[in-house]
C-alpha positions as CSV (number, residue, x, y, z in Angstrom):
1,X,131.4,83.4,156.7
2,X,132.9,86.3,158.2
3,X,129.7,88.3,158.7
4,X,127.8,85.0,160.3
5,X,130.6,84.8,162.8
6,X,130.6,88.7,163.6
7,X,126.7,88.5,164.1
8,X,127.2,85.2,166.6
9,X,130.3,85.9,168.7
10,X,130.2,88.7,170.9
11,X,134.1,90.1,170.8
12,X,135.8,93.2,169.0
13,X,135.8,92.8,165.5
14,X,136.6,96.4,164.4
15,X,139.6,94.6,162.7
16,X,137.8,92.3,160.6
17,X,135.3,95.4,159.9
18,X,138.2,97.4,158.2
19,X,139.4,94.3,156.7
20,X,136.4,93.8,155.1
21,X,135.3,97.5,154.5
22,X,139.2,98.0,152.6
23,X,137.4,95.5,150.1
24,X,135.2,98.3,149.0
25,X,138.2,99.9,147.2
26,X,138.5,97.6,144.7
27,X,138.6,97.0,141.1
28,X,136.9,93.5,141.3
29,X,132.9,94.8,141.7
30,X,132.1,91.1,142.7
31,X,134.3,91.4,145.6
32,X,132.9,95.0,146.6
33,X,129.1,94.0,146.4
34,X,130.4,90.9,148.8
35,X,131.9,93.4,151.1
36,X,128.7,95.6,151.2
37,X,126.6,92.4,151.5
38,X,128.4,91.4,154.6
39,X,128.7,95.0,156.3
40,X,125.2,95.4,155.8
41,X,124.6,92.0,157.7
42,X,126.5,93.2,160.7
43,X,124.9,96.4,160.4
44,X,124.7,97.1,164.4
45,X,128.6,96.8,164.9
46,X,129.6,98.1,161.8
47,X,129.9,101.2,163.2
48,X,134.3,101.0,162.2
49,X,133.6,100.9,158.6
50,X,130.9,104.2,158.6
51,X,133.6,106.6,157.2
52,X,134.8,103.5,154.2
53,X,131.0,103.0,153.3
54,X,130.8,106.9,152.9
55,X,134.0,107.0,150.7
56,X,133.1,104.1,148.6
57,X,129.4,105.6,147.7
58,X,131.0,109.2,147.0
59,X,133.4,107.4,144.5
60,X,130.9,105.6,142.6
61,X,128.6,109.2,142.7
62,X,131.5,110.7,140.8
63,X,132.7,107.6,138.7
64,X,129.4,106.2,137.4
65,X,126.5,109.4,138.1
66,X,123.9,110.1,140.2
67,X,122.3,106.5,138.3
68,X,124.4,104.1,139.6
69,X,121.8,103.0,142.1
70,X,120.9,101.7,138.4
71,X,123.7,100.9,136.8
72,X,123.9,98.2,134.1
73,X,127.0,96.2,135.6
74,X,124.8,93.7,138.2
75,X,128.0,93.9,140.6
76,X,128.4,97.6,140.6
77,X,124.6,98.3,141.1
78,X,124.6,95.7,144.0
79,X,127.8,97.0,145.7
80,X,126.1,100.2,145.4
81,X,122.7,99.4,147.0
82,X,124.3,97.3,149.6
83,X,126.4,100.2,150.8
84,X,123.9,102.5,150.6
């Protein structure tokens, strides 16, 4: 809901950007590939979360290999994509 309100109302949401770009830090891979899913949406004010996107796909480079764009985990390989 958050991205379909970013994309309609025209105010400052860098708050609710790094709100939901901290989500990409954690354990729950459903919750990260929602994240990604939603920062993508809002791609042309998401500009605030650059720098979280770039820290979340170097993680997963070193945690899971250059083949996690593949992975076998549906959450991780979507969080993944979505970020990327």
């Amino acid at each position: 809901m958050s991205g379909g309100l970013m994309c309609t109302w025209y105010e400052d949401y860098t708050w609710l950007l790094l709100r939901i770009a901290g989500r990409l830090t954690m354990t729950d891979q459903e919750v990260v590939a929602e994240a990604a899913v939603v920062l993508k949406t809002c791609h042309l004010i998401a500009a605030p979360a650059q720098e979280a996107f770039s820290i979340y796909i170097n993680a997963q480079r070193a945690a899971h290999g250059s083949n996690v764009w593949a992975a076998f985990d549906p959450q991780l390989r979507k969080g993944h994509r979505e970020a990327v």
